[in-house]
Kinemage of the C-alpha trace (Angstrom):
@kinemage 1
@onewidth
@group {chain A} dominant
@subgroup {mainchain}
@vectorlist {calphas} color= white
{ca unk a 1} P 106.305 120.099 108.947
{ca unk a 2} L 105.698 119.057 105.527
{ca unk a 3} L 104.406 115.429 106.615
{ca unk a 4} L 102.724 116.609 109.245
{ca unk a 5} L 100.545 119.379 106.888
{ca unk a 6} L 100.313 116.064 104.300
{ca unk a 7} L 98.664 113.898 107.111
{ca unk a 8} L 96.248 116.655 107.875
{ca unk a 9} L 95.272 117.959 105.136
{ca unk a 10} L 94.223 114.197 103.988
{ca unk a 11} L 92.476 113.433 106.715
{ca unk a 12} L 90.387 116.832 106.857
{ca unk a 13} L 90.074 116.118 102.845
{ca unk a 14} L 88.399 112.712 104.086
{ca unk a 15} L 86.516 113.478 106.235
{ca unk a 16} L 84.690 116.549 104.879
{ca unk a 17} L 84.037 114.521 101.293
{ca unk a 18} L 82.532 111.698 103.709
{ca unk a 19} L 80.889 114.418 105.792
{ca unk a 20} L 79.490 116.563 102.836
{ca unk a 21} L 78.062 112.886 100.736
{ca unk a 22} L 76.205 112.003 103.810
{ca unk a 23} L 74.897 115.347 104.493
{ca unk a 24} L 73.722 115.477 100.827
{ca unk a 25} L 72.214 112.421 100.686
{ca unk a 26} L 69.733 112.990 103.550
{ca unk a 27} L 68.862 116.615 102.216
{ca unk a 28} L 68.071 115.214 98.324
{ca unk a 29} L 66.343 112.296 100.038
{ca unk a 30} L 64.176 114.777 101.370
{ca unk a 31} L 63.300 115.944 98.760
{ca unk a 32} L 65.650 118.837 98.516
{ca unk a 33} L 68.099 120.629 95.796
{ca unk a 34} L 65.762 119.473 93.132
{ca unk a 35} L 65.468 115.644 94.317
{ca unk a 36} L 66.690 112.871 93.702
{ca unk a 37} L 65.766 112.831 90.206
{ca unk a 38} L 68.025 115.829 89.583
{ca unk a 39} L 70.883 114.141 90.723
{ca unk a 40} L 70.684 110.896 88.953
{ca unk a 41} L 72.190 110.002 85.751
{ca unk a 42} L 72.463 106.436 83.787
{ca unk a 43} L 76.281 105.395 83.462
{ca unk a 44} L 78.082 103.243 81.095
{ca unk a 45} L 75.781 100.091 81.771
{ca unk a 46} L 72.717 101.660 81.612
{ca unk a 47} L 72.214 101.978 85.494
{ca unk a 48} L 70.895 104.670 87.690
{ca unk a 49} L 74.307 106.459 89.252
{ca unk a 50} L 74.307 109.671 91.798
{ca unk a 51} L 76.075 112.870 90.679
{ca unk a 52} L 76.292 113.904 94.564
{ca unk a 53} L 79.860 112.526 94.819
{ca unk a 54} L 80.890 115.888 92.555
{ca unk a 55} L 79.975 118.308 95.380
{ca unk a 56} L 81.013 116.084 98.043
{ca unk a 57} L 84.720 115.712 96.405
{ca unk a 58} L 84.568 119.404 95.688
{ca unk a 59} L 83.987 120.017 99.381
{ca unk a 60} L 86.462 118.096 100.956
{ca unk a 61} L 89.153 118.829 98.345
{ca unk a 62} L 88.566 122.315 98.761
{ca unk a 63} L 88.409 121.954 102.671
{ca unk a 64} L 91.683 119.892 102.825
{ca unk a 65} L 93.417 122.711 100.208
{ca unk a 66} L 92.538 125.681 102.735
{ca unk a 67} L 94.462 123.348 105.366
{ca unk a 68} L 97.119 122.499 103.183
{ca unk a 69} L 100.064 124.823 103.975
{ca unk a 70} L 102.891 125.733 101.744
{ca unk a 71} L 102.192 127.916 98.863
{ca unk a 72} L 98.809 129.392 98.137
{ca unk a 73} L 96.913 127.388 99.748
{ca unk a 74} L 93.883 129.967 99.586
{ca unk a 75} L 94.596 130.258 95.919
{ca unk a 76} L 94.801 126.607 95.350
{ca unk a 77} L 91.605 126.107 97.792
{ca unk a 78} L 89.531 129.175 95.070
{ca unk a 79} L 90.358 127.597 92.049
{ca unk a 80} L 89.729 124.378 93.235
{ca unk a 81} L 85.970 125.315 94.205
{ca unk a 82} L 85.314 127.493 91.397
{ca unk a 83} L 86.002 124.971 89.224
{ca unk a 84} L 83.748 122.466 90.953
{ca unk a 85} L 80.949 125.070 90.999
{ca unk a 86} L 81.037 125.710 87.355
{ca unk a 87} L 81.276 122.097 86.813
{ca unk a 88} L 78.190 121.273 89.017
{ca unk a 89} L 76.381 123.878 87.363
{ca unk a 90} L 77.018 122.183 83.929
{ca unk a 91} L 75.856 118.691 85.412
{ca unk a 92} L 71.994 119.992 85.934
{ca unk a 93} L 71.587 122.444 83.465
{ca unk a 94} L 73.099 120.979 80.328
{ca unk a 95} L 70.372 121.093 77.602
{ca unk a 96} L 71.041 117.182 76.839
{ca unk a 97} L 68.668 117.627 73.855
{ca unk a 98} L 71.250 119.989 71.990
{ca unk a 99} L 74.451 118.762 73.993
{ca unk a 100} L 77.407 120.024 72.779
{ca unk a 101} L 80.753 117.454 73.466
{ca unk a 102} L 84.165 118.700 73.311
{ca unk a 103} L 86.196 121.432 73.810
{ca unk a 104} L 85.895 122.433 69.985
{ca unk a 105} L 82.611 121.576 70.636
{ca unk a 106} L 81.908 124.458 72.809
{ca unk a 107} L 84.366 126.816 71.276
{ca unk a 108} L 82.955 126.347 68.402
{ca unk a 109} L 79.438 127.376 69.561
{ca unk a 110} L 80.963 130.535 70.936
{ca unk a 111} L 82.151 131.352 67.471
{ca unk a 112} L 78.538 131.216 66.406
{ca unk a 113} L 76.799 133.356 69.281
{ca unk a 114} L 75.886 130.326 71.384
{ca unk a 115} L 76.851 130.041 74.553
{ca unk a 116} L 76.215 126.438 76.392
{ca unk a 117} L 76.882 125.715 79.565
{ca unk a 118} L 79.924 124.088 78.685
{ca unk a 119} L 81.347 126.617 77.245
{ca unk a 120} L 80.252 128.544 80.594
{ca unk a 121} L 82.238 126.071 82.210
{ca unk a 122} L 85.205 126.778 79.968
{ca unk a 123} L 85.062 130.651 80.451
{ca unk a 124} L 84.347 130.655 84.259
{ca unk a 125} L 87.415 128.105 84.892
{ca unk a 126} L 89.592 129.905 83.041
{ca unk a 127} L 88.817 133.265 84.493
{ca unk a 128} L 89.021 132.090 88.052
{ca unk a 129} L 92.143 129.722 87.188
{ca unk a 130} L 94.078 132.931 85.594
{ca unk a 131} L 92.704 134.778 89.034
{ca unk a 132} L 94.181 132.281 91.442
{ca unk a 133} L 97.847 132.473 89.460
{ca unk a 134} L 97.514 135.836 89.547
{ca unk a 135} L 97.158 135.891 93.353
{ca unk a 136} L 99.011 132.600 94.528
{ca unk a 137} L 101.783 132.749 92.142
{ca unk a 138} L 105.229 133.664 93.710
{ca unk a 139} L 107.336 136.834 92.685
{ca unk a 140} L 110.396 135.137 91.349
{ca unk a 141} L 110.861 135.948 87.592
{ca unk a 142} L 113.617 138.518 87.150
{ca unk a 143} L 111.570 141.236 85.233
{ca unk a 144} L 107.527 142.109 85.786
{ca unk a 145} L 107.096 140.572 82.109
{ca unk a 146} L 108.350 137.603 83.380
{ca unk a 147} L 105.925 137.631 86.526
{ca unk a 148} L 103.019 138.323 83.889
{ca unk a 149} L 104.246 135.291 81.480
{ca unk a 150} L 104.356 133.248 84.832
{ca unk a 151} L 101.089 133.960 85.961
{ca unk a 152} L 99.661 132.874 82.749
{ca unk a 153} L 102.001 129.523 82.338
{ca unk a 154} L 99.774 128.374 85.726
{ca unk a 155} L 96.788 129.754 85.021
{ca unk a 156} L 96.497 127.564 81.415
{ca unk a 157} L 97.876 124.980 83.816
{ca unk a 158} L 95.302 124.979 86.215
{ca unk a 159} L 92.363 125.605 83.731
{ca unk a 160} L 93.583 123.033 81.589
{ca unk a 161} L 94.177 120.531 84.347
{ca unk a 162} L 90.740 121.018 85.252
{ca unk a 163} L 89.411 119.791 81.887
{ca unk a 164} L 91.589 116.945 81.014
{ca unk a 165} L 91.160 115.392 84.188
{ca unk a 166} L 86.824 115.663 83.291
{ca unk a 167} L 88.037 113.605 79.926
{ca unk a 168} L 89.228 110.444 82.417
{ca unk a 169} L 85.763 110.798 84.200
{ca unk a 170} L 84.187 107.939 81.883
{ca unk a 171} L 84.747 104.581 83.541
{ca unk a 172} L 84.517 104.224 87.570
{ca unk a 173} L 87.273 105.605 89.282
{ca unk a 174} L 89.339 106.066 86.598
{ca unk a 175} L 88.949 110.385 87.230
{ca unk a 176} L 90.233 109.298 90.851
{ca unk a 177} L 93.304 107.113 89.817
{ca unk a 178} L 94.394 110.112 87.208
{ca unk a 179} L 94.397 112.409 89.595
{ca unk a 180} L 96.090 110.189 92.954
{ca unk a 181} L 98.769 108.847 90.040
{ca unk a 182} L 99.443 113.115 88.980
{ca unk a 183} L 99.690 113.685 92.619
{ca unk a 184} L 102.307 111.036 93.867
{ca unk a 185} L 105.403 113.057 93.243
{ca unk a 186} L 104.137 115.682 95.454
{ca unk a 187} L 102.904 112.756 97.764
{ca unk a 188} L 106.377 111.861 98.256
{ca unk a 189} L 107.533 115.394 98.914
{ca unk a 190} L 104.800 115.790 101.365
{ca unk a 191} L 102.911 118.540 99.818
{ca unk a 192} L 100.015 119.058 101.878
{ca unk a 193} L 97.476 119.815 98.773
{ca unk a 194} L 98.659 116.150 97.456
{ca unk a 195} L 97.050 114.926 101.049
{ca unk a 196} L 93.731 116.394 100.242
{ca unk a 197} L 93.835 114.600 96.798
{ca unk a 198} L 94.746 110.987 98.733
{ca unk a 199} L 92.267 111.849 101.527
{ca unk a 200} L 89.403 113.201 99.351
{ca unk a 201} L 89.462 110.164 96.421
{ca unk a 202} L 89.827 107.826 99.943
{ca unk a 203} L 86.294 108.900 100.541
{ca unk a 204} L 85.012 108.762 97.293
{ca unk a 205} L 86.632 105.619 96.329
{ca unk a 206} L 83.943 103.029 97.479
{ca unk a 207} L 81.139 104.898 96.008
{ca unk a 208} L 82.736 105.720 92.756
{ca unk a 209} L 84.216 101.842 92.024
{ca unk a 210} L 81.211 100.750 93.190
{ca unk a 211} L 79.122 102.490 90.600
{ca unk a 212} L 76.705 104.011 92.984
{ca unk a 213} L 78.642 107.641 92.462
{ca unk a 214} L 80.153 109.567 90.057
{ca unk a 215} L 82.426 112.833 90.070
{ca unk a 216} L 80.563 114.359 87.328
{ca unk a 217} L 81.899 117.552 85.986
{ca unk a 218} L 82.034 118.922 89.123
{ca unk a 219} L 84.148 116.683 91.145
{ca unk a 220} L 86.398 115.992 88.094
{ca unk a 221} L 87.087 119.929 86.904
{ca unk a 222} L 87.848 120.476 90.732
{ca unk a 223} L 90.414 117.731 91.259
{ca unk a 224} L 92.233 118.629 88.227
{ca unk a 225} L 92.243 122.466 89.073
{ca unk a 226} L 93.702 121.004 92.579
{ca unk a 227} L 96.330 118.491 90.606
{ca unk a 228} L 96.788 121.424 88.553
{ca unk a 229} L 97.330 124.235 91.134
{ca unk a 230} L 100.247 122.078 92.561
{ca unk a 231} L 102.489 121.806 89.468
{ca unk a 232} L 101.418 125.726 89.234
{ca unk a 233} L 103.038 126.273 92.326
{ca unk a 234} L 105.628 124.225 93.700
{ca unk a 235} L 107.298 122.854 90.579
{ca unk a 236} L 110.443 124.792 88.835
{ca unk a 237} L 109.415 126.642 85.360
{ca unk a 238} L 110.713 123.924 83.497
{ca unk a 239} L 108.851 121.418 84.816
{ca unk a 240} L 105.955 123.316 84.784
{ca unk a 241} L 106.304 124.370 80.686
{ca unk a 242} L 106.436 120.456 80.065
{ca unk a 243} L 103.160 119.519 81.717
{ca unk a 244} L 101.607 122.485 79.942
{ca unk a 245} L 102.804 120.745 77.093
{ca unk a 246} L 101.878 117.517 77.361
{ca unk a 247} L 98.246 118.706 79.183
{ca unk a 248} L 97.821 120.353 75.904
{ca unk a 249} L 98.753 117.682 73.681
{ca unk a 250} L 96.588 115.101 75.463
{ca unk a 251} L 93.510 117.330 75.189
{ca unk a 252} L 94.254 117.779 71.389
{ca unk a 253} L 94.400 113.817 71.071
{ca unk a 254} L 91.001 113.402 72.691
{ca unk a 255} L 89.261 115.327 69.987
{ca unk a 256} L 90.055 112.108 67.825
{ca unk a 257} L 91.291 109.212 69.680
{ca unk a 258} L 89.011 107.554 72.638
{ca unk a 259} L 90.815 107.426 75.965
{ca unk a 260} L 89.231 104.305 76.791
{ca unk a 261} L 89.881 102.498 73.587
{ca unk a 262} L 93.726 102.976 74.162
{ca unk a 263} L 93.344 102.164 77.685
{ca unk a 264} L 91.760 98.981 77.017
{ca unk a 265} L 93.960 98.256 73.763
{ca unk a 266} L 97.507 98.276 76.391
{ca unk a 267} L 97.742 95.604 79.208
{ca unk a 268} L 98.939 97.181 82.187
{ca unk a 269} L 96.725 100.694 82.021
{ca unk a 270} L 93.921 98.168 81.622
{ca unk a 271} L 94.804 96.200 84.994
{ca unk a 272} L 94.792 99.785 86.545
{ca unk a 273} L 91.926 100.964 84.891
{ca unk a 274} L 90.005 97.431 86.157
{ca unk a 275} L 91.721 97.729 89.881
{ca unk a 276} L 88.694 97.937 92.202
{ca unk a 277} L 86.079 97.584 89.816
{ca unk a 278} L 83.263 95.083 88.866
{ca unk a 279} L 83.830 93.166 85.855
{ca unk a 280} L 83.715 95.154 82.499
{ca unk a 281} L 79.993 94.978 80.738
{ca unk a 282} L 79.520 93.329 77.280
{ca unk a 283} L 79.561 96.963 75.609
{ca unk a 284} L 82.940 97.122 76.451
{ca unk a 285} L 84.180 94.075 74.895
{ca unk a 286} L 86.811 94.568 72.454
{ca unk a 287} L 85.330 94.432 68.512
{ca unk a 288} L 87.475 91.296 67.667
{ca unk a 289} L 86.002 89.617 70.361
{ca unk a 290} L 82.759 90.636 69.430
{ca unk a 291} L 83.502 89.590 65.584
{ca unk a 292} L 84.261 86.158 67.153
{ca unk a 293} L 80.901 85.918 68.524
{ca unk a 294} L 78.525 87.156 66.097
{ca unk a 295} L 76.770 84.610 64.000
{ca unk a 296} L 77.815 85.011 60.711
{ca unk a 297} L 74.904 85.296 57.930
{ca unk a 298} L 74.153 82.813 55.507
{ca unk a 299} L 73.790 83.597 52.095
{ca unk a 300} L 70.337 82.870 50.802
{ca unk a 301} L 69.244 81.854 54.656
C-alpha cells in the first residue's frame, strides 16, 4: 500500500507540474497574468530566466500531496500551497528598489512598522504552517499540553522548512536536490508525500538545470513546507526535535556564511551541486583563482 501510494502520488506530482508549466506558458505568452515581462527575472549569469516553474512546482506538489495517503495528507497538501502562494506573491510584488534580504532582514523591518512582502511571506507561512499542525498532527502526547507543545514542534518545522529550503534556491537545481536528498529516507519507506517531491522536481528538473526556470520563492517555500510537513508527521518526537534543531541552526548560519561559498569550498557537495548543470560562469570562480589571473600592477607603469 505504501509503494503503491509512493508510485502515485509521483506520477500525479509529475504530471500536474508538467501540466500546470505548459498551461502557464501559453496563458503568459498571451499576454496574460501580467506577461511575460512579469515573470522574468535575470539569474546568476546575467540571463533572462522564467519564474513560472514556482507555480507549476507548487501545483503539482500540492496535487501529488492531496493523493498522497498516510497522515494528513490534506494538511500536508494546505501548507504546502499556502506557502507557495505567499511565496509567489513575494516574487512580483517585492519593491526591488528597497529590498529587504534575510530573515533579520524582514524581522527587523517589522520591529520598525514596516511590513515588506517578505516579511508577509514570513507571517502568512507561519500562520498557515502552525494551522496545518494544528489540524494534521496526531493525538499521541500523553497530556493536552503535550498535544499543544506538539503542534507547535511541527508547525516551526514546517514554517521553517519552508524558508531554508528558499536559501538553497540560488544556483540551478540546487532548491530541487535539497529537497529530493531531505526526502530519501521517506523515499525508502514509501511515504507517498516523498513521491510527489521525486515526481514534482522530475518535471521541473530539465527546466531548472537548464537555466530556462527557476522555483522562485514560490516553488522553493512550497517544497520545503512539503519536506517539512513529512518529518512533522511521520517521524518519532525525537527525530523531529533534532531537525528543528539543526533547521534552526542552518538558518542562523546563513545570516553570515554564504551557502554557496561552502558548497563550492568542499569537493563532493560541489560535484552534486554541478550534477546536471552547464559549466559554472567566471563570477563563480574561486578568488585564488581569480588572484592567479589578474595582472598584477606595476609600480610607476
Amino acid at each position: 500500500m505504501g509503494a503503491g501510494r509512493f508510485i502515485v502520488a509521483g506520477v500525479v506530482a509529475g504530471v500536474a507540474t508538467a501540466f500546470a508549466r505548459r498551461k502557464l506558458d501559453e496563458r503568459v505568452a498571451e499576454g496574460g497574468l501580467g506577461g511575460d515581462r512579469t515573470w522574468t527575472r535575470t539569474n546568476h549569469r546575467g540571463e533572462p530566466i522564467s519564474l513560472l516553474e514556482g507555480p507549476a512546482v507548487t501545483a503539482g506538489l500540492v496535487a501529488g500531496a492531496a493523493v498522497s495517503g498516510g497522515t494528513a495528507p490534506g494538511a500536508t497538501a494546505f501548507a504546502t500551497a499556502a506557502a507557495g502562494g505567499f511565496g509567489v506573491y513575494d516574487d512580483l510584488a517585492e519593491d526591488t528598489d528597497t529590498r529587504t534580504k534575510g530573515l533579520r532582514g524582514h524581522l527587523g523591518a517589522l520591529k520598525e512598522g514596516r511590513l515588506t512582502t517578505g516579511g508577509l511571506k514570513v507571517l502568512g507561512i507561519s500562520g498557515s504552517a502552525l494551522l496545518a499542525s494544528a489540524v494534521g498532527t496526531p493525538r499521541t502526547a500523553r497530556s493536552a499540553f503535550g498535544h499543544v507543545v506538539d503542534i507547535g514542534l511541527n508547525g516551526a518545522l514546517i514554517g521553517g522548512t519552508a524558508n531554508l529550503v528558499n536559501l538553497f534556491d540560488l544556483r540551478p537545481g540546487r532548491a530541487l536536490k535539497a529537497g529530493v536528498a531531505a526526502s530519501l529516507p521517506f523515499a525508502l519507506a514509501g511515504t507517498g508525500a516523498a513521491g510527489a517531491v521525486l515526481g514534482a522536481a522530475a518535471a521541473a528538473a530539465p527546466g531548472d538545470l537548464g537555466e530556462k526556470d527557476m522555483l522562485g520563492d514560490g516553488g522553493a517555500n512550497a517544497l520545503g513546507a512539503l519536506v517539512g510537513s513529512q518529518v512533522a508527521f511521520n517521524a518519532p518526537r525525537a527525530v523531529r526535535w533534532a531537525t528543528l534543531a539543526g533547521v534552526v541552526g542552518l538558518m542562523v548560519a546563513s545570516e553570515k556564511v554564504s551557502f554557496s561559498k561552502v558548497i563550492a569550498g568542499n569537493e563532493w557537495l560541489n560535484k552534486i551541486d554541478m550534477l546536471g548543470r552547464r559549466p559554472a560562469p567566471a563570477a563563480e570562480d574561486s578568488v585564488a583563482e581569480l588572484a592567479q589571473t589578474k595582472p598584477v600592477a606595476t609600480p610607476g607603469a
